[in-house]
C-alpha positions in Angstrom: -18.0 -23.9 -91.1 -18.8 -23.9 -87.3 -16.7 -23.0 -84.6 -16.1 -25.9 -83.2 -14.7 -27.6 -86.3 -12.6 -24.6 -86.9 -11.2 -24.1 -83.4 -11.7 -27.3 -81.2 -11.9 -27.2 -77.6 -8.5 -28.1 -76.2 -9.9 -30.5 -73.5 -7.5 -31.6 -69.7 -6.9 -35.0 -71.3 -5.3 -33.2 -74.7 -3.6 -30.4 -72.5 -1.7 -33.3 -71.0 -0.8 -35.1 -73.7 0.4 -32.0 -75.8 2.4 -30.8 -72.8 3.9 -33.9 -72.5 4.9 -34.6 -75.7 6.1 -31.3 -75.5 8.5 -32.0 -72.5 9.8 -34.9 -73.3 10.1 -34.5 -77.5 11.8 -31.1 -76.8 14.2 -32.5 -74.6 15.0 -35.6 -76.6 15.1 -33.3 -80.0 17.2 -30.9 -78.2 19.7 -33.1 -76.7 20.1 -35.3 -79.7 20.8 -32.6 -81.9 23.4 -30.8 -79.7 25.4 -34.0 -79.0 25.1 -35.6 -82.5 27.4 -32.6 -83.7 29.8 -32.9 -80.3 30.1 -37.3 -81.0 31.0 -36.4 -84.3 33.9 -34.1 -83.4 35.6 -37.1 -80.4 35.0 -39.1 -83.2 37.7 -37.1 -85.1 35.3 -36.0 -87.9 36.5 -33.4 -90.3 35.1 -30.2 -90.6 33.4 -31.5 -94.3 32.0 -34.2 -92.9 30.4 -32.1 -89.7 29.3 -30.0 -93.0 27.7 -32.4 -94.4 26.1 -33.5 -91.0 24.7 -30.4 -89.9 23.6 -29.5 -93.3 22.1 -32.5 -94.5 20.6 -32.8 -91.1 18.8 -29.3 -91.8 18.0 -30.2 -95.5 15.9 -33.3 -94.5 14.9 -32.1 -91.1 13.4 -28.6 -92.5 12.7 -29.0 -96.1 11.1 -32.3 -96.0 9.0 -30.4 -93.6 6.6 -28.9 -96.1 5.4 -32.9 -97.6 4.9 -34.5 -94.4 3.1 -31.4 -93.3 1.0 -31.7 -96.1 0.3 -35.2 -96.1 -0.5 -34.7 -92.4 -3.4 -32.2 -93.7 -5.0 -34.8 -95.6 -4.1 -38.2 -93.4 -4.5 -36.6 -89.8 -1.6 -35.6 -87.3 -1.6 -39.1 -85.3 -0.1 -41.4 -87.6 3.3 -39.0 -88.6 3.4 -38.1 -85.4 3.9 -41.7 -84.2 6.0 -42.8 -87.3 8.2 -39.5 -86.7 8.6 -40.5 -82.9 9.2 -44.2 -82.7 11.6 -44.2 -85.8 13.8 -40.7 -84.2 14.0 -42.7 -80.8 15.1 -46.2 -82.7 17.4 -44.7 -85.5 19.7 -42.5 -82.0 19.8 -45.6 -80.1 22.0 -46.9 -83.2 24.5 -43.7 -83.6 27.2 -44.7 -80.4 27.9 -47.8 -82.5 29.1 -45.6 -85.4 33.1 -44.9 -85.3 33.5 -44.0 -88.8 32.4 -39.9 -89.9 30.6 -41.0 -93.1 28.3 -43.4 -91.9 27.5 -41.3 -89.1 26.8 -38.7 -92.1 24.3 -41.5 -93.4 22.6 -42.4 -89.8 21.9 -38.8 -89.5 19.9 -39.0 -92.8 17.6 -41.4 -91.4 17.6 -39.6 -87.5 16.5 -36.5 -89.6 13.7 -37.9 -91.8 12.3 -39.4 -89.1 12.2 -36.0 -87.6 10.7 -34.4 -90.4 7.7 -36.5 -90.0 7.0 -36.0 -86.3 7.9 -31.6 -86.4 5.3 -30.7 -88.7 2.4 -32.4 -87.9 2.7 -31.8 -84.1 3.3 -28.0 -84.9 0.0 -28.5 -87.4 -1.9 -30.3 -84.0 -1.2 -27.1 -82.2 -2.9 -24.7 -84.7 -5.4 -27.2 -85.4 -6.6 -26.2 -81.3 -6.2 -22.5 -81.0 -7.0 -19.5 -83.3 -5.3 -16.3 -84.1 -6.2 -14.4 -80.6 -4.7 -17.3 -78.5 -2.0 -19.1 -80.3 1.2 -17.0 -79.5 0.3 -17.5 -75.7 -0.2 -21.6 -76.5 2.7 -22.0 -78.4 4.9 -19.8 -76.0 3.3 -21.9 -73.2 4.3 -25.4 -75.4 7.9 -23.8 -75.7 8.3 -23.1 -72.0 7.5 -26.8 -71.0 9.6 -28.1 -73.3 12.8 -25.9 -72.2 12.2 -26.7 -68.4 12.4 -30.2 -69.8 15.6 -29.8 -71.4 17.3 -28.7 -68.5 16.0 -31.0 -66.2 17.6 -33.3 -68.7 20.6 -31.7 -69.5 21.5 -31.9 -65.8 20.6 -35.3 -65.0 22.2 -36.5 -68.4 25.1 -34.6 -67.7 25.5 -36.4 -64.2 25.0 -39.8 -65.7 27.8 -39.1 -67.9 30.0 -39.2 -65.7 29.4 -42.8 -65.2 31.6 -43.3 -68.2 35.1 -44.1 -68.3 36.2 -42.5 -71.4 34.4 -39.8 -73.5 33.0 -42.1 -75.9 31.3 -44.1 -73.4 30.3 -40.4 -72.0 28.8 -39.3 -75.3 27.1 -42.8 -75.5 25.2 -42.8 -72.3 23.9 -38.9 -73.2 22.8 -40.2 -77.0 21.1 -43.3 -75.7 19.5 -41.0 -73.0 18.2 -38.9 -75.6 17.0 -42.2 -77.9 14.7 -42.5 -74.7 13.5 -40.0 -74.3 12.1 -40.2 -78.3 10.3 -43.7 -77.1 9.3 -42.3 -74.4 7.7 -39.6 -76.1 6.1 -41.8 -79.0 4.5 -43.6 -75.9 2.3 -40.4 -75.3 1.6 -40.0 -79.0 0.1 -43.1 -78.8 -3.1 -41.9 -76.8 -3.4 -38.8 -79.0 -6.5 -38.6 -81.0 -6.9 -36.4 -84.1 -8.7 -32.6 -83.3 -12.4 -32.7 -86.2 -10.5 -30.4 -88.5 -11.5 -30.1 -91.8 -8.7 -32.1 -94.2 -7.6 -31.1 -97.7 -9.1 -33.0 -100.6 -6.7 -32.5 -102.6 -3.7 -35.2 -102.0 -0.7 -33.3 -103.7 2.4 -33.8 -101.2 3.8 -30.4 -102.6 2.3 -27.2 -103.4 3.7 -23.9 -103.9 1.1 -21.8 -104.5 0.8 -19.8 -101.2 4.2 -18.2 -101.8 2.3 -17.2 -105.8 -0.8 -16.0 -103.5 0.5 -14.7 -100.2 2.9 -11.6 -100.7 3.3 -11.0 -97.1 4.1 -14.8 -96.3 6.2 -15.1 -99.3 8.7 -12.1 -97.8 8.4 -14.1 -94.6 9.7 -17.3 -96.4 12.4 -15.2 -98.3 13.9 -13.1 -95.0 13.6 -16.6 -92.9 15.9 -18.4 -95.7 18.5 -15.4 -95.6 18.4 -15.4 -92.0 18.9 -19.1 -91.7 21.3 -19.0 -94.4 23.4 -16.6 -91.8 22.6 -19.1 -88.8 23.9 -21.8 -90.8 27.2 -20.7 -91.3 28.4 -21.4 -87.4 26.9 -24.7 -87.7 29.8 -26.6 -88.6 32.1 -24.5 -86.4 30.5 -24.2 -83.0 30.5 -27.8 -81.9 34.2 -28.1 -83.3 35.2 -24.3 -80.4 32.5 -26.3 -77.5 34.2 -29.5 -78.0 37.9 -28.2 -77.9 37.2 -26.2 -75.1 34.5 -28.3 -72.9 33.7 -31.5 -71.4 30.7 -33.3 -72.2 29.5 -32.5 -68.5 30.6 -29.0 -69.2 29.1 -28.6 -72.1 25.5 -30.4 -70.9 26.0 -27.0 -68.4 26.2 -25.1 -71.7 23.3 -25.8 -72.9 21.3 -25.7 -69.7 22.3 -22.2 -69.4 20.3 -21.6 -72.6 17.7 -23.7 -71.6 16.7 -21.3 -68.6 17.5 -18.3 -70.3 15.0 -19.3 -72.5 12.6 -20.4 -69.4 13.1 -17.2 -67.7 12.4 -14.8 -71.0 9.0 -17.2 -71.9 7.8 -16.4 -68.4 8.7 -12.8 -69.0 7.0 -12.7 -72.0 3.9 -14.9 -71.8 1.0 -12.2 -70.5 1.7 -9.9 -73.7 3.2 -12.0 -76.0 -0.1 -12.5 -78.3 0.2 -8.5 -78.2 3.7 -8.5 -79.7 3.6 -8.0 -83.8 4.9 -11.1 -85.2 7.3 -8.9 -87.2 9.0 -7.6 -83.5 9.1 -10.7 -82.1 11.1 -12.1 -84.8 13.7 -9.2 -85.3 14.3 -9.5 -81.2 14.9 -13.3 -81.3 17.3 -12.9 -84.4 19.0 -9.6 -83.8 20.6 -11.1 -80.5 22.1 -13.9 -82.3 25.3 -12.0 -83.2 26.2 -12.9 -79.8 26.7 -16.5 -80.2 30.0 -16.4 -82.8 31.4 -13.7 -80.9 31.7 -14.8 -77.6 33.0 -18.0 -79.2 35.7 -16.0 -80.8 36.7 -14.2 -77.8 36.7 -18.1 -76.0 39.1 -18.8 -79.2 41.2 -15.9 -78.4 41.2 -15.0 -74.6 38.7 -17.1 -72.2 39.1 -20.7 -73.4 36.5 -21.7 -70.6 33.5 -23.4 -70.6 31.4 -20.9 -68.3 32.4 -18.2 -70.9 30.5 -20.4 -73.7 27.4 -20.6 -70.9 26.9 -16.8 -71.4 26.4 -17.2 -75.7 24.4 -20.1 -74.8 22.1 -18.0 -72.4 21.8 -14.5 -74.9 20.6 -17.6 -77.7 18.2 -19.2 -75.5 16.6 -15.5 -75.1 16.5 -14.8 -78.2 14.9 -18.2 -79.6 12.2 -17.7 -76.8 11.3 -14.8 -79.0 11.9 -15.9 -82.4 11.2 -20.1 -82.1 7.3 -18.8 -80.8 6.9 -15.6 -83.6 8.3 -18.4 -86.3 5.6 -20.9 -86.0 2.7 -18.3 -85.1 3.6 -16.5 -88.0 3.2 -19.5 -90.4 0.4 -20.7 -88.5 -1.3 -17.4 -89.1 -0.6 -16.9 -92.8 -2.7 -20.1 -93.5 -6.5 -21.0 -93.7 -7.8 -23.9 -91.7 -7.2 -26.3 -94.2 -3.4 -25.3 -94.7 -1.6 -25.2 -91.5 0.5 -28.3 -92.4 1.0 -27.0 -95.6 2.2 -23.4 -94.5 4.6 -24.9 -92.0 5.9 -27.0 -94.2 6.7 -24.2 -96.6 8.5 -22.2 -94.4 10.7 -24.9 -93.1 11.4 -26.4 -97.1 13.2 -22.9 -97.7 14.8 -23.0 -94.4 16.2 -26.2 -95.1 17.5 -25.3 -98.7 19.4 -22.5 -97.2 20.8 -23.9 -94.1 21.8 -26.9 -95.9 23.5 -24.1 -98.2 25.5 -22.4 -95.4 26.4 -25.3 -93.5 28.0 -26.9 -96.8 29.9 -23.9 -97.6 30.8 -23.2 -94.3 32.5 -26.6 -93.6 33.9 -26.8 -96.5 35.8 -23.5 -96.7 36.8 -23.9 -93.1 38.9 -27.0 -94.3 40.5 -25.5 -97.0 41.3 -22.1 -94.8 42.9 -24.2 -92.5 44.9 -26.2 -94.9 45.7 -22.8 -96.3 46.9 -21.2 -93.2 47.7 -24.4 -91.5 47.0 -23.2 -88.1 42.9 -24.4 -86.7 42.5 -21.7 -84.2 43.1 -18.6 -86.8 40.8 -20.2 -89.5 37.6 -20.4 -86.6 38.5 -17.0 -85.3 38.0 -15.5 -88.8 35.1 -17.7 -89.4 33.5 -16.5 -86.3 33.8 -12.5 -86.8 32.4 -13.0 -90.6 29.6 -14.7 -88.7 29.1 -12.8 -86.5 28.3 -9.5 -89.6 26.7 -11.9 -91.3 23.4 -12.8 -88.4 23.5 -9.0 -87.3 23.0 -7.6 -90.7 20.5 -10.6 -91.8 18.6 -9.6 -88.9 17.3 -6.8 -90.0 15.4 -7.8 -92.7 12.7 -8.7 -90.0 11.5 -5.1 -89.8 10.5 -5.0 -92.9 7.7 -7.7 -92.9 4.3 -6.8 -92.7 2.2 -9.0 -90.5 0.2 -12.3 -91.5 -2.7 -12.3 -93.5 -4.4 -15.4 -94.4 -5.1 -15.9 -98.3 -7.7 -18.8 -98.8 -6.7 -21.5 -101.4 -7.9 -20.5 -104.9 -8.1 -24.1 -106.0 -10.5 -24.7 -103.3 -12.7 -21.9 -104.3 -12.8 -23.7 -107.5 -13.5 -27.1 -106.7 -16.5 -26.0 -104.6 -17.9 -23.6 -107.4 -17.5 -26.7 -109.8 -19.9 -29.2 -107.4 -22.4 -26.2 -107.4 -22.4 -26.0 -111.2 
């Protein structure tokens, strides 16, 4: 294998087009998903159905993850990348004409298929033009563009809300903003062209054999699942706290404080991140995360403000500009050249299983604890401080990992020994 077929020159024209789908994918992906959960709550949803929102969202999104990223090895990045796109941007553009929870709960299937398609075969794209000594610094690069571009968005959205009268039509001009954006995005996609990678022969749309192969991506899978299993648990109860307590201007301000936290610490980080161990990177970007459920408890409790909420928002965006660039690297490393799809789409199958996990039982208990104590302010308080244990202690699993080590396909080896014979 030469190495140009393994690591292929990332020319100006694809620099452009990766950064730009970065920009304006991250922003669409980011915005959509924050305001999904806040249109469901002024829609009067229930905290089962934003339950069965958030975690069927992360079910499809995530686990579906490892088949399209697989598929993508065999059929090329281009086409799921488009279908991903085009169908996210069409299926938002719908969701303001949804009043009723449920069917919301059904147009957030098809938002988050959609999704799956495009997530795994652009993160694929990315491996498929760097190697092991340069990807961290792309991918941290990829993740900085893409945050400056959701806060330019978030504050030119959030100023356009306010050309609605009434907080649906608020809510509707930010969702069909974000439906844009997908289009938009998709547009870009379009003059993409496929790296000269070699492609898997083998047209299987699920394999678990690298977790049977690779011990040291295996623990990664199973201390990514427990720690997304804690992450999952505010899911439900966050946007119910954001939306009590915020605007939808206020909390477009919310999240652009997270956005340039997380701007500020990839520019920190950039010139050494490729010399961080994955393992370091991780525990930093998860450890932090504590910080979110309590400062939305104390916002519960004492500071029922919005600018409070901007400081969690700010300690998360740090943290993911650690952990969303060690996460993919990590995956992307573990895998031969052949596999990246695959790999990626492995992590994220488990991630989905046990988000979709916590964010059902979350929701669900919440309802019944507030039926119980009959008061909705004491059942998120306690909700948040068992959250809160919960990320801090899953965080530590992190330091136990050993780094990536890539463990070629056995079948392959077989297949090729079989043509010899």
């Amino acid at each position: 294998m030469n190495e140009t077929n393994s690591h292929p020159h990332l020319n100006t024209r694809m620099k452009f087009l990766v950064y730009s789908i970065s920009a304006f994918g991250t922003a669409a992906r980011f915005i959509g998903r924050m305001f999904i959960e806040l249109y469901a709550v002024i829609i009067d949803s229930s905290s089962t159905a934003l339950a069965m929102i958030t975690a069927l969202r992360n079910l499809i999104q995530l686990a579906l993850q490892s088949s399209f990223g697989r598929i993508s090895d065999f059929l090329g990045r281009k086409i799921l990348i488009l279908i991903g796109l085009f169908g996210a941007g069409i299926s938002l553009a719908l969701f303001p004409l949804i009043h009723n929870q449920w069917v919301l709960v059904g147009g957030v299937v098809i938002f988050s298929i959609c999704f799956a398609c495009f997530s795994p075969a652009f993160t694929a794209l990315l491996g498929d033009l760097t190697d092991r000594k340069n990807r961290a610094g792309l991918l941290s690069l990829v993740t900085m563009v893409g945050a400056i571009a959701s806060f330019i968005g978030l504050i030119v959205i959030g100023e356009l809300s306010n050309l609605g009268e009434n907080e649906h039509l608020q809510y509707t001009i930010i969702l069909e903003a974000a439906a844009g954006l997908f289009i938009i995005t998709g547009i870009f996609g379009v003059f993409l062209m496929d790296p000269p990678t070699e492609k898997l022969r083998e047209r299987s749309v699920l394999t678990l054999t690298p977790l049977k192969e690779n011990k040291n991506f295996r623990n990664f899978v199973i201390v990514g699942s427990l720690m997304g299993f804690a992450m999952s648990l505010g899911w439900p109860i966050f946007p119910q706290v954001r939306g009590t307590f915020a605007s939808a201007q206020e909390n477009t301000w919310i999240w652009a404080s997270f956005s340039i936290s997380m701007i500020l610490a990839l520019i920190i980080t950039k010139p050494f991140i490729d010399r961080v161990k994955r393992k370091w990177a991780l525990y930093i970007g998860r450890a932090v995360m504590f910080f979110v459920p309590l400062n939305l408890a104390i916002t519960v409790l004492w500071v029922p403000y919005w600018w409070h909420m901007a400081i969690g928002s700010a300690v998360s965006g740090f943290g993911n500009a650690f952990y969303m660039v060690a996460e993919s690297a990590y995956a992307l490393d573990s895998a031969s050249e052949k596999e990246k799809g695959t790999y990626t789409g492995l992590f994220y199958l488990f991630l989905g299983l046990a988000t979709f996990a916590g964010s059902l039982i979350s929701g669900i208990l919440a309802d019944v604890t507030t039926k119980i104590l009959g008061n909705w302010e004491q059942t998120m308080v306690i909700f948040l401080w068992i959250i809160t244990a919960f990320r801090f202690t899953s965080s530590l699993g992190f330091i136990l990992l050993k780094e990536p080590q890539v463990v070629e396909p056995v079948w392959e080896t077989v297949k090729i020994d079989k043509t010899k014979e």
